[in-house]
SERO-4910 file (N, C-alpha, C, O; in steps of 0.05 Angstrom, whole numbers):
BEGIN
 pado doro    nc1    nc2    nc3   cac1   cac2   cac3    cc1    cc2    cc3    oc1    oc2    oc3
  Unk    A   -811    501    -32   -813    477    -48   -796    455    -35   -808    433    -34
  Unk    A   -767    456    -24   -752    446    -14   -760    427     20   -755    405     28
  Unk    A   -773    453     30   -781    439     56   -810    430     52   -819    419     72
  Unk    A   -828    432     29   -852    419     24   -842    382     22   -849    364     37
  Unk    A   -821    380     -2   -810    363    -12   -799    344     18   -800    320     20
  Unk    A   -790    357     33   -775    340     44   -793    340     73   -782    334     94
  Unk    A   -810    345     73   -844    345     98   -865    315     73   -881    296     77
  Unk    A   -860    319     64   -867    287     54   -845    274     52   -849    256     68
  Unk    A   -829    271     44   -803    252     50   -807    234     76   -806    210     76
  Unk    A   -813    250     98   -798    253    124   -834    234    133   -834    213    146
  Unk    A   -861    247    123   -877    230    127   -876    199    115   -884    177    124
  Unk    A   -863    204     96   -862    170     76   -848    158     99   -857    139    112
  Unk    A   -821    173    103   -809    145    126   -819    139    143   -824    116    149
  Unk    A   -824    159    156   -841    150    182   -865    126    177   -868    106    191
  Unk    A   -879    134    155   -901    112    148   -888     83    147   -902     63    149
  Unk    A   -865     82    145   -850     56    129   -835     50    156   -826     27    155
  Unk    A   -830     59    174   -820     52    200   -839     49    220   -834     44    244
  Unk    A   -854     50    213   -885     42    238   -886     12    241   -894     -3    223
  Unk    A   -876      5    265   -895    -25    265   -911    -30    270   -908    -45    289
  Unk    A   -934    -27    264   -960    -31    275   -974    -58    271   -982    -67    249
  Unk    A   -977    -70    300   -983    -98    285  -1009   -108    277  -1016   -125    260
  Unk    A  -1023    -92    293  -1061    -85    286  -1062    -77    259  -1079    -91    247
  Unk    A  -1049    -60    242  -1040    -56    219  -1045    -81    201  -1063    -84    185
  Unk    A  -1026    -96    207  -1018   -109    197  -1029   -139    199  -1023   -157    184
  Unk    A  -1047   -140    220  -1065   -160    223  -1045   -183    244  -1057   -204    241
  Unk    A  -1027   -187    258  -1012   -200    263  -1001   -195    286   -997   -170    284
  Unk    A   -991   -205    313   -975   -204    331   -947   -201    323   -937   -209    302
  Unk    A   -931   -184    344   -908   -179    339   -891   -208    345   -867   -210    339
  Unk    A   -901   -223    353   -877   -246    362   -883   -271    337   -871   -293    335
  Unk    A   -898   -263    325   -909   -288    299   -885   -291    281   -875   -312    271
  Unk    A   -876   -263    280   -848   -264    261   -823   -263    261   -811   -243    253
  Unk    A   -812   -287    271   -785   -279    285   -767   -274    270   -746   -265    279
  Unk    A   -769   -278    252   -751   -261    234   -745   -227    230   -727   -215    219
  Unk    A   -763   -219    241   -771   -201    244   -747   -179    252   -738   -195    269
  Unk    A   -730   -159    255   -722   -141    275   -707   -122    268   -718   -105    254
  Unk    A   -677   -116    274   -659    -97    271   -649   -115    249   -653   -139    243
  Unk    A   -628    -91    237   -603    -92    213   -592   -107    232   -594   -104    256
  Unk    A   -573   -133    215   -553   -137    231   -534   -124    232   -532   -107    214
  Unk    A   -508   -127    257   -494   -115    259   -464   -107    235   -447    -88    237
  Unk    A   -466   -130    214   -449   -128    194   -461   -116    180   -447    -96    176
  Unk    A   -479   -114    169   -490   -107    146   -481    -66    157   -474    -48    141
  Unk    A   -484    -64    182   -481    -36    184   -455    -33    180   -451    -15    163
  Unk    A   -432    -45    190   -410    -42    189   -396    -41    154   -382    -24    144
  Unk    A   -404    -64    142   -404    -62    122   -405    -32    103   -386    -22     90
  Unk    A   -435    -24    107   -445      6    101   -425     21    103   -413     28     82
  Unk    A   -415     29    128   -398     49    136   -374     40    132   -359     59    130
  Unk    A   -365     23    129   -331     14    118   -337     25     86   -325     46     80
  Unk    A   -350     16     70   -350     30     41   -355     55     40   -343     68     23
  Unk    A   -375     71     59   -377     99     69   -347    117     65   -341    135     50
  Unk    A   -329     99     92   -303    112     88   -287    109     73   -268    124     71
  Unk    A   -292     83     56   -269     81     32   -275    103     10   -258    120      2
  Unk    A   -303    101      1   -311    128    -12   -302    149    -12   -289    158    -31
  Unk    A   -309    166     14   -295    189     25   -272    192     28   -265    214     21
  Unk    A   -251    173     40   -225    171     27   -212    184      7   -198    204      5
  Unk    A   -225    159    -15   -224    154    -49   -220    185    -56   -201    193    -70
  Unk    A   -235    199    -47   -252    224    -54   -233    249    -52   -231    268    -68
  Unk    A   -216    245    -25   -214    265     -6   -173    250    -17   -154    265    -17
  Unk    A   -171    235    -21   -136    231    -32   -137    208    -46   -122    188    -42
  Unk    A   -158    209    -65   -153    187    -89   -125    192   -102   -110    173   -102
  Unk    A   -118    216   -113    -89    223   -131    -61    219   -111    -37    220   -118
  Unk    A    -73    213    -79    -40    211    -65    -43    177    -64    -25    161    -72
  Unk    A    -71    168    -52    -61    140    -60    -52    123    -88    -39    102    -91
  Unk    A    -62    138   -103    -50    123   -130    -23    126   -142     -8    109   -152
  Unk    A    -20    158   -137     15    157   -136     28    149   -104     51    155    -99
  Unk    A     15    138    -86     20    118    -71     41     85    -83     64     76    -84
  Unk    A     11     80    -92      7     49   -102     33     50   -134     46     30   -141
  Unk    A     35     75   -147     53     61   -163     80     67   -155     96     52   -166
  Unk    A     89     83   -141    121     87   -120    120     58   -109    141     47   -102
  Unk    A     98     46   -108    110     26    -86    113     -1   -105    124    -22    -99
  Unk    A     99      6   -129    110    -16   -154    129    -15   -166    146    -32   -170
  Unk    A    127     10   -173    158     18   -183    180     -1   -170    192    -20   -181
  Unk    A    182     13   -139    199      1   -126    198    -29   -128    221    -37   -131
  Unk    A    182    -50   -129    185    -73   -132    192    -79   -161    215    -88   -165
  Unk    A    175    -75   -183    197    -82   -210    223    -68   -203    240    -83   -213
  Unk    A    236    -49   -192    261    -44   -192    280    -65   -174    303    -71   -179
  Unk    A    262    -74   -150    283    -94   -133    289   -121   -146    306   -138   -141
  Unk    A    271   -119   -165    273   -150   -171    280   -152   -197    284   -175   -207
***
């Protein structure tokens, strides 16, 4: 059931990653808008990727992080 499920999955993307411009009735250079992710938008992705995983993996050390280090400031001041 699992690898049925994921043998159409794997066809859907593929269908959705085809450029075909005969397809589509159109030359590939008509649309210049056209192309790759930019390069932020990936970076982006993967910077929240690792804050996640982070979060995940020592959410309870950074938060008793963040209040040791308040503490300490209402106490200096």
């Amino acid at each position: 059931m699992f690898h049925h499920l994921m043998n159409r999955f794997a066809v859907f993307v593929v269908g959705l990653s085809t450029d075909d411009p005969a397809r589509r009735g159109e030359r590939r250079g008509d649309r210049p808008d056209r192309g790759d992710v930019p390069g932020w938008v990936l970076i982006t992705l993967m910077t929240a990727g690792l804050v996640v995983a982070l979060w995940a993996l020592a959410g309870e050390a950074f938060t008793s992080m963040f209040q040791d280090a308040m503490n300490k400031v209402r106490g200096a001041g």
